[in-house]
Steps between C-alpha positions, in 0.01 A plus 500: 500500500213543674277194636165469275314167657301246209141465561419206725195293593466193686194263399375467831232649752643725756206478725537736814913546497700648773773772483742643721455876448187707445326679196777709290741261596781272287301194611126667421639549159692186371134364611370713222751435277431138533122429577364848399301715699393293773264622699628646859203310702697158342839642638621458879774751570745382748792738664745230509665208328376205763098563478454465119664146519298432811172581342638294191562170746150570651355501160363829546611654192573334177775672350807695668702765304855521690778704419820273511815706385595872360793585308649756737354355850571150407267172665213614691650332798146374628355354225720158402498363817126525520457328174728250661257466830194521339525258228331698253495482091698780283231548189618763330763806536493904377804713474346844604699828401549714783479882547531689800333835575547755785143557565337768751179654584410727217620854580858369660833562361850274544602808730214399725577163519594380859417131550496213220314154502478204305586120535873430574569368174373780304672744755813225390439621111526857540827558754672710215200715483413554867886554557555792243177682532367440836803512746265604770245278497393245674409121351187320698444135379160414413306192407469613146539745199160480453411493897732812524368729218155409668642631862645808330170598302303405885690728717517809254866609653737699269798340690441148391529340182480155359723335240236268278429442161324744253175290565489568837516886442177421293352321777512698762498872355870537534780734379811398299790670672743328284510190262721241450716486783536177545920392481495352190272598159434168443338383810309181462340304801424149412104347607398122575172404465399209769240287546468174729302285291772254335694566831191349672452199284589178615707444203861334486742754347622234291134455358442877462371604196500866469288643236647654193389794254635470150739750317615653837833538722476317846689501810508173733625597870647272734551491878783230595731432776833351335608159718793577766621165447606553104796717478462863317141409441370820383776482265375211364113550511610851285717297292182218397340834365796575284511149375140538350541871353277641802584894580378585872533791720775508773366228782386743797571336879222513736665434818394500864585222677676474800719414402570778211524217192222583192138372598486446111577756180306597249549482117285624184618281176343596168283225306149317667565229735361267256770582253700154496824706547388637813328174612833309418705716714267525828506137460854478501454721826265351683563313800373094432430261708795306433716834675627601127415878458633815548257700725357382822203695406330639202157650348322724226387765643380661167537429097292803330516741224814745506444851457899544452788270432807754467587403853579168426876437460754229627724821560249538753352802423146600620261782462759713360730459757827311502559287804837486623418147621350208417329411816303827649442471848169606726445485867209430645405707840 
């Protein structure tokens, strides 16, 4: 069945908003799909992962639009541990269907085709493709799909080709060498909108009070660090979830300390963080002051509108994908 995405709008301003990619990119349009057609002057495109959280911190931008995780490439392996470092607020999420196209300068031909570029993860998507019908050639990582198609469509070479979306193609005068060849038909990368504002405010996270639109879906997301001195503690903290009905994604480890153990993990539950069920269990969780708890650390990082819940499932299974774990794990550099 293939991947349709619900409309989705956040009731907030984007203001200027940062992206990693350029125009015809994934990134360029989830912002689309989400704000509309902002205008390019209000957009800063960035050719990595670290300078759109960086202008974020700086309060540069407003709004950053970050690809976290893809169906066939898995976690963006950047992008949680600099929500981790940077503090910042998740506001809002879009699951973006993903197509790949071959594209070349118009005139070329597949036979032509000597070098291919794109960003590693896209590259990632379309092994099966590149492996059966281009034995010969040559894979350059780039910064971007979007950044790529643009690089193609500048140097005017028959020998290099890009693999982008079909809105790149658009964007930069581009031929479609071949569609779809991405691994798997239904290819969906999943998009978190950030902002620093709540992040910035010197509120307790007990006495948060996250705003809340009627008649729709939300997603809380929590950062926490289970306590080393409480036995199996994940195991419990996942089990206080259970007690109160709450389904949640499989808990991802962020680790890079020196000592290899999990700088914290990540979890998405499904409800508001107002909801008293969630509220009762994060209580139960949270460390007190009398010792009693069962994280040494823990914070919202986001509770906003869901544009999907059919990855929620205490058989842990996420963004079509079954895990074969509960616990993922991701290394920092």
């Amino acid at each position: 069945m293939v991947f349709v995405p619900n409309p989705y709008s956040l009731n907030i301003s984007p203001g200027k908003v940062a992206i990693q990619g350029q125009i015809g990119s994934f990134s360029h349009a989830t912002l689309r799909a989400v704000f509309g057609k902002v205008a390019d002057a209000n957009v800063r495109f960035f050719d990595n992962f670290y300078d759109p959280f960086q202008a974020l911190s700086n309060n540069d931008v407003r709004t950053a639009v970050i690809p976290i995780r893809n169906t066939i490439a898995g976690f963006v392996p950047e992008v949680p541990p600099l929500i981790q470092k940077h503090g910042l607020q998740i506001v809002g999420e879009y699951f973006m269907p993903i197509e790949m196209c071959l594209l070349g300068i118009p005139g070329s031909r597949l036979s032509d085709i000597r070098f291919v570029t794109s960003h590693p993860m896209a590259l990632k998507q379309c092994t099966e493709y590149l492996s059966r019908e281009c034995t010969s050639v040559a894979r350059i990582i780039g910064e971007d799909t979007g950044g790529a198609a643009k690089k193609v469509a500048r140097d005017k070479r028959k020998e290099y080709a890009a693999i982008a979306g079909p809105g790149a193609a658009e964007a930069y005068g581009l031929e479609t060498l071949a569609h779809g060849i991405e691994n798997i038909k239904n290819n969906v990368t999943r998009f978190v909108i950030l902002q620093r504002d709540y992040a910035q405010a010197n509120i307790k996270e007990e006495d948060r009070n996250f705003e809340r639109e009627n008649g729709r879906q939300y997603v809380t997301t929590i950062l926490f660090k289970p306590k080393r001195s409480v036995s199996h503690a994940l195991t419990h903290i996942l089990m206080e979830f259970m007690k109160e009905n709450i389904d949640h994604t499989a808990p991802l480890e962020l680790s890079g300390s020196a000592n290899m153990g999990p700088t914290g993990f990540l979890i998405d539950l499904t409800g508001h963080a107002n909801d008293s069920k969630i509220v009762r269990a994060l209580e139960r969780i949270r460390l007190k002051k009398s010792g009693d708890g069962l994280a040494s650390s823990m914070k919202i990082i986001g509770s906003y509108p869901a544009h999907h819940t059919n990855r929620f499932s205490r058989n842990y299974r996420y963004d079509f994908i079954e895990e074969e774990s509960p616990a993922l794990t991701l290394g920092v550099g």
